[in-house]
C-alpha positions, 0 to 999 in steps of 0.5 A, a space after each residue: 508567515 510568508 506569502 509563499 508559505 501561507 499560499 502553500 498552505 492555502 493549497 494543501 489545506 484546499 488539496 487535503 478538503 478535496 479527498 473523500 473518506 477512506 472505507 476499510 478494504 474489502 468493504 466498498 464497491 469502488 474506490 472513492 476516489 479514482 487514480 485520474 480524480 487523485 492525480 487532479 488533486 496532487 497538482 496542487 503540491 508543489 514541484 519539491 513535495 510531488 516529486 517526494 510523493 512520486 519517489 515514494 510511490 516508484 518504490 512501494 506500488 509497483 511492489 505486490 505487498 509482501 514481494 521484494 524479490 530478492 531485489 537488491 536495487 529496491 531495498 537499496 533505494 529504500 535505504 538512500 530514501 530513508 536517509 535522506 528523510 529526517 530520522 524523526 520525522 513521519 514520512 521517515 517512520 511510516 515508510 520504514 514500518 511499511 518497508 519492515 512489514 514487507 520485509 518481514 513477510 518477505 523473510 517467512 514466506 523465503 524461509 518456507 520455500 527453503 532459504 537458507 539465508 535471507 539474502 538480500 533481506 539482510 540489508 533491510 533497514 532495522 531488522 536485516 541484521 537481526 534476521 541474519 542472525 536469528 533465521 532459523 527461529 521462528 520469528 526470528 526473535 522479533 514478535 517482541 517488538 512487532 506484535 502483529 508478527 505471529 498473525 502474519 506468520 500464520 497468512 504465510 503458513 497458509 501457502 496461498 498468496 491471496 491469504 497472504 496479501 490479505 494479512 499484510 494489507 489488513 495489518 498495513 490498514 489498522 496501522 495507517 488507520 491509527 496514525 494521526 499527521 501532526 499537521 492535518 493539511 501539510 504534506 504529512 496528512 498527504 502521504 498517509 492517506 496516499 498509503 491508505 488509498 494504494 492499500 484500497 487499490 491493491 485489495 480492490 481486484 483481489 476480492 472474488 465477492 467485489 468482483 463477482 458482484 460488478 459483474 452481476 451488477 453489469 449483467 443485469 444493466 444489458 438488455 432483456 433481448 439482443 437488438 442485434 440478434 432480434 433484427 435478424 429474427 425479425 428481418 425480411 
């Protein structure tokens, strides 16, 4: 092996040992792992691979899951992303999957609101066509193929935006959960548990338990009596 590649790999197996477990969403307190904390970590990639890693990122977090809001520009720069990965390797078929659950949940919950067409949905890589064509059907002739289609109708159906995001990102999580990096320290192993964490930091303010139990939490940390308003009391 070449030094550079077995420095490299030095690197990532060092960066892959440093990320603490991953807990399910809507089972932690806090993240284990903060943005600042993750970003220490990815400096260890190197300039080519983080900037894959930052391309990615621009695309799907500043998305809320299941929101493409009829945005032209970022399913066409999906599409000039997938191209430019190898159609068989697994960054390939992991942003795909994300970019059809999205689409998908994008597609039902436009249809309930009283689209006629999907728009710019249609250019959706994999599944556009097909929602062209079969729009009026229920789920548009695809549950065959993604089976989790049925239960993510029925978040959408709920009319509330929180059920929804919920359905997408426990239907993202059991997927990224499942999936196994053909090598664990590369950079494969990277960008899956860089999806499992932006699905922790999207669920992580959304949960009214966890949030409620910070703030009993933080309430109970102040003090029994105010020194502020006990040295007015007590003052001359």
């Amino acid at each position: 092996m070449p030094a550079d590649d077995a420095f490299k790999a030095y690197r990532y197996t060092m960066l892959v040992s440093s990320l603490p477990h991953l807990p399910p969403p809507y089972t932690y307190q806090h993240l284990p792992i903060t943005r600042v904390q993750l970003e220490q970590r990815l400096a260890l990639l190197t300039r080519e691979d983080r900037h894959l890693v930052d391309v990615l990122e621009r695309l799907l977090v500043p998305q809320r899951l299941g929101h493409f809001a009829d945005d032209n520009t970022l399913i066409s720069q999906a599409n000039a992303l997938l191209t430019a990965l190898p159609a068989q390797c697994q960054a390939h078929v992991w942003l795909q999957w994300w970019l059809t659950l999205n689409g998908l949940g994008a597609a039902l919950a436009l249809r309930q609101r009283g689209g006629d067409t999907p728009g710019a949905l249609s250019a959706l890589p994999g599944v556009g066509r097909q929602l062209a064509r079969a729009w009026s059907h229920p789920d548009f002739h695809l549950a065959h193929r993604y089976p989790y289609l049925e239960r993510l109708a029925e978040a959408v159906a709920s009319g509330r935006a929180d059920t929804m995001e919920r359905g997408l990102i426990d239907i993202a999580w059991a997927y990224f959960h499942r999936e196994r990096a053909v090598n664990p320290c590369g950079l494969e192993a990277i960008m899956l548990y860089l999806y499992r964490w932006w699905l922790l930091s999207r669920a992580a303010p959304r949960d009214p338990d966890i949030a409620r139990e910070r703030f009993l939490r933080w309430v109970d940390t102040l003090p029994a009596r105010d020194p502020f308003t006990d040295h007015e009391a007590t003052a001359p």
